[in-house]
C-alpha angles and dihedrals in degrees: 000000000000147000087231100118096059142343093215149051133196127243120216104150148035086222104110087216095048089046098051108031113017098052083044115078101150095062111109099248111159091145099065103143095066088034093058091046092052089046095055085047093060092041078073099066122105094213093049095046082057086042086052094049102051091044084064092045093052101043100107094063115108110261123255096222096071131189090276090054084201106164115237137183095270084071088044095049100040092053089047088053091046090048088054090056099079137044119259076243144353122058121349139200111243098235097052134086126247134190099235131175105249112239105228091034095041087174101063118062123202145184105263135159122237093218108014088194105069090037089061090049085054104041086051090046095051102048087032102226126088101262127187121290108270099248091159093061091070131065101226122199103251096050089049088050096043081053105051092042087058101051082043090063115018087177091088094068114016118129093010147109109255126192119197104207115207086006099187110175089358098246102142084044096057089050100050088052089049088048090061102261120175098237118334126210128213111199121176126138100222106096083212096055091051096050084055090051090051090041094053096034081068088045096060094035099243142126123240134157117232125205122180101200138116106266101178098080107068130013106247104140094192079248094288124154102206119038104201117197129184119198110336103137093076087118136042092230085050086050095048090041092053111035099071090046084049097048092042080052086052109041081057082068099254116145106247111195121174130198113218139147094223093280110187097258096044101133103232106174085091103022117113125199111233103158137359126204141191115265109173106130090348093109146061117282097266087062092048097120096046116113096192156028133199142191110220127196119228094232 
């Protein structure tokens, strides 16, 4: 899951629901209806109600993820000091980060927020500007499946050069290196989302180059020969974006496997089933009603 379709969002309420939902179309809700009944209990909170306001207040600030999305320091240094806000285990604070084992890759921990949510309204509130939905910070279906296929069968990727497209936490990434990969790449274009993959590359003790451009556009692969890609059809215009810089990979000859959990704008007519996996409570919240999961092959 990426950051891909839009760095911003507008602001046109203090209402927490209204500021997080209703001006977002593009976030991968199926489940609204429990999404709509968490957010109107945290309307209800006093300190999110303070978060929302001064969201509203601070809207006008230039925004810290600029045209160039380069990651800095600043994005290093704010996911090691939310990582600092809750405990490796025990109770959390929602609007922290905390190394967890992934459900469906067991093996592989990662950074993740327990309500993404709330750590999107603190992180805004904190560097006073809308900045994109923290993708990163949840560990989507597609993503967890492409991951464990890959360890299931390293010889996908073994020897080879990877790249990992809207990488988001890096968790295809981290597998494919685990899987014995020959040099893996992490490209997403949210600064945030690079500094978690570096974050919970170190946690899982492997090596992976990450790059912050625009890759659509071209089709520059960064010479890998296999393009790996969790969860990036959640929207019609991301399908449409991603699909033509998939099939020229492909027609070069380089394998393109994704990772999805049959979202509506999934492009079938090329898509071929490989391996299907369990999904019940294995996703964010947003995927909560989902049963399965499946890799599919660009053919």
């Amino acid at each position: 899951m990426t950051s891909y379709g839009g760095r911003e969002s507008s602001r046109r309420s203090t209402s927490r629901y209204e500021l997080i939902v209703a001006d977002t179309p593009t976030l991968p809700f199926p489940a609204a209806n429990k999404l709509d009944f968490r957010l109107r209990e945290l309307a209800s909170d006093a300190e999110l109600q303070t978060t929302a306001r001064h969201m509203a207040k601070t809207r006008a600030v230039p925004p810290v993820i600029g045209d160039d999305r380069h990651m800095t320091e600043l994005h290093q240094q704010t996911l090691v000091e939310l990582a600092q806000l809750a405990p490796a285990s025990g109770p959390a604070g929602l609007d922290g980060l905390r190394e967890v084992p992934v459900h469906l890759v067991p093996e592989i921990r990662l950074h993740l927020a327990d309500d993404a949510l709330v750590l999107w309204a603190r992180m805004e509130a904190e560097v006073g500007t809308t900045l994109a939905a923290p993708f990163w910070a949840s560990a989507w279906l597609g993503g967890q499946a492409l991951a464990r296929f890959v360890l299931d069968h390293p010889e996908t990727v073994v020897g080879r050069r990877v790249l990992d497209l809207a990488a988001g936490s890096g968790l295809v990434a981290i597998a494919a290196s685990l899987a014995g990969a020959a040099s893996v790449t992490a490209n997403d274009i949210d600064p945030y989302a690079n500094a978690a993959i570096e974050l919970n590359a170190r946690a899982n003790a492997v090596q992976i180059t990450v790059t912050g451009h625009n890759m659509l556009d071209g089709d520059d692969t960064d010479g890998a020969d296999v393009v790996l890609a969790g969860d990036i059809f959640y929207s019609g215009p991301m399908a449409q974006a991603f699909l033509p810089f998939l099939e020229r990979a492909s027609a070069r000859g380089v394998a393109v496997l994704v990772g999805d959990p049959g979202r509506v704008d999934l492009p079938g007519g090329r898509m071929r089933i490989v391996a299907t996996y369990p999904a019940a409570n294995a996703g964010a919240l947003a995927d909560a009603e989902i049963e399965q999961v499946h890799v599919l092959r660009l053919t």
